[in-house]
C-alpha positions as CSV (number, residue, x, y, z in Angstrom):
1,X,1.8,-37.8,-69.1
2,X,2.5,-33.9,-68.9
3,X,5.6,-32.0,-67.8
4,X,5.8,-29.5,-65.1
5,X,5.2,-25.8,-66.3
6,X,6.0,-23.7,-64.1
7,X,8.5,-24.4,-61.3
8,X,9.1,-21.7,-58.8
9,X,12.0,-21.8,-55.7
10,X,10.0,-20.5,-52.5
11,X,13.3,-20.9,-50.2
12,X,16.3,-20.2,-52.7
13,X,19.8,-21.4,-51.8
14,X,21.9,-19.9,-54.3
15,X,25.3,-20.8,-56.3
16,X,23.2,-21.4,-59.0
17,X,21.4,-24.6,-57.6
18,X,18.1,-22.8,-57.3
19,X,17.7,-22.4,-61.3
20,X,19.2,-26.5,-61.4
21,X,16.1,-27.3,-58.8
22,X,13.8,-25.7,-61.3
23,X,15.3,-27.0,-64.5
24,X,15.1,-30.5,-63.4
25,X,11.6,-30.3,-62.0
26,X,10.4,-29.1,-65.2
27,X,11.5,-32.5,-66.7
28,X,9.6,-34.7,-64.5
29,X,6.6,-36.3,-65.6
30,X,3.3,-36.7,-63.9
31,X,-0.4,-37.5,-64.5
32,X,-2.6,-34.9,-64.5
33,X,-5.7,-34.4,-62.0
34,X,-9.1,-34.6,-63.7
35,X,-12.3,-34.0,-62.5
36,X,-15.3,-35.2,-64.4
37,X,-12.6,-36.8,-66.7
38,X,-11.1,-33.0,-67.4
39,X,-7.8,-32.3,-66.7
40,X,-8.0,-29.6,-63.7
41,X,-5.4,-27.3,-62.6
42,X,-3.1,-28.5,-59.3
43,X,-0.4,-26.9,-57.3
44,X,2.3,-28.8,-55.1
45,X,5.0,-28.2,-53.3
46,X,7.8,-30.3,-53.7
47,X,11.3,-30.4,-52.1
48,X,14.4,-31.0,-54.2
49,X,18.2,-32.0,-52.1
50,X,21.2,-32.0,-53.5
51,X,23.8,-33.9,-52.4
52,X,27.8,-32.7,-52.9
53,X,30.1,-35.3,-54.0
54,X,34.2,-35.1,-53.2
């Protein structure tokens, strides 16, 4: 399993939750994609919420 590398916000919201989005997607695991049983480059887009607790 690999980590995220690089994490970019394309729609930022500010008040500093836009670097927390990227800091926790660089701690999520995934499997890469392989072709010909080579790990390829991918891109995705991914959405991260946030929910405010009281």
């Amino acid at each position: 399993m690999d980590n995220v590398t690089d994490a970019r916000v394309v729609k930022g919201l500010g008040y500093g939750l836009d670097e927390e989005a990227v800091k926790i997607a660089k701690t999520w695991k995934f499997k890469p994609a392989t072709q010909g049983n080579k790990p390829v480059p991918l891109s995705l887009m991914a959405v991260v919420s946030f929910r405010l607790n009281e």
